[in-house]
C-alpha angles and dihedrals in degrees: 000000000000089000099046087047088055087048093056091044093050095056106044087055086054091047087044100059135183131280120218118202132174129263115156135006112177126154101214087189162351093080084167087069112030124022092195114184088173117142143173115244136168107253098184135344090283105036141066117199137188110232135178140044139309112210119218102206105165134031109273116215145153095290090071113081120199125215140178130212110193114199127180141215110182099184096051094240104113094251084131117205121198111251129212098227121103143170116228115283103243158160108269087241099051083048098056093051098048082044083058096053106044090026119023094106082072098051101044089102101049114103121242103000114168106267122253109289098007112148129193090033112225118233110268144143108264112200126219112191115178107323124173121210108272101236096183094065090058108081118254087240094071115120122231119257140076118316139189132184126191114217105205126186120190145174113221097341102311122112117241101163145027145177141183135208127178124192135164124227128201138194104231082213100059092028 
């Protein structure tokens, strides 16, 4: 009977899913490449958005190398663990492509984005107009709580840009 009991609990957490909303976008650095006035802002009583523009300022090509950091803070109070989770290390060009292919269905109403399979990117305005976080592009496993991912580009090594972005998920079913 226990077991029966689990199984049912089990799956109504898996029907019930997560929801993924925006804190916090900020680019700590690399203004030489990027010029991001991109925020966070409330658009109604129920959704959070990012709105804005990212700057392009300087040809991307192969040379420069993305990164993430994930870290974790179950509890929502900013005491951020590292966390063992990771998107491929790549050139900015393979990552595009592989964005486009997993990805591309969240970014069709953004204007100006660099076409399928351009490489270097030319420098342009990309605008962000109300977008909510995708939350079916973040995998059901992942575990409530604050989250905040550094997205770092670098050249040989050496870090020339980051950015941060902080968002909070939550299970519907222990909200």
């Amino acid at each position: 009977m226990l077991f029966i009991l689990f199984t049912l609990a089990l799956i109504v957490i898996s029907l019930q899913g997560i929801q993924v909303d925006f804190e916090r976008f900020e680019q700590l650095s690399g203004y030489n490449f990027y010029n991001s006035s991109l925020r966070v802002r409330k658009y109604n009583r129920t959704m959070i958005t990012l709105n804005g523009t990212l700057n392009v300022v300087a040809p991307l090509n192969r040379s420069l190398m993305i990164s993430t950091d994930f870290f974790h803070s179950s509890l929502g109070n900013q005491q951020f663990n590292h966390y063992p989770v990771k998107l491929p290390t790549q050139d900015v060009c393979d990552f595009m492509s592989h964005f486009y292919a997993d990805y591309s269905e969240y970014v069709e109403d953004m204007v100006n984005m660099p076409e399928k399979g351009e490489c270097p990117i030319a420098p342009r305005t990309i605008y962000v107009i109300n977008k909510a976080f995708p939350t079916k592009a973040v995998p059901p496993f992942f575990p409530p709580g604050l989250w905040k991912v550094h997205l770092i580009n670098s050249i040989d090594s050496v870090e020339m840009v980051r950015f941060e972005i902080t968002a909070k998920v939550t299970n519907d079913f222990f909200s």
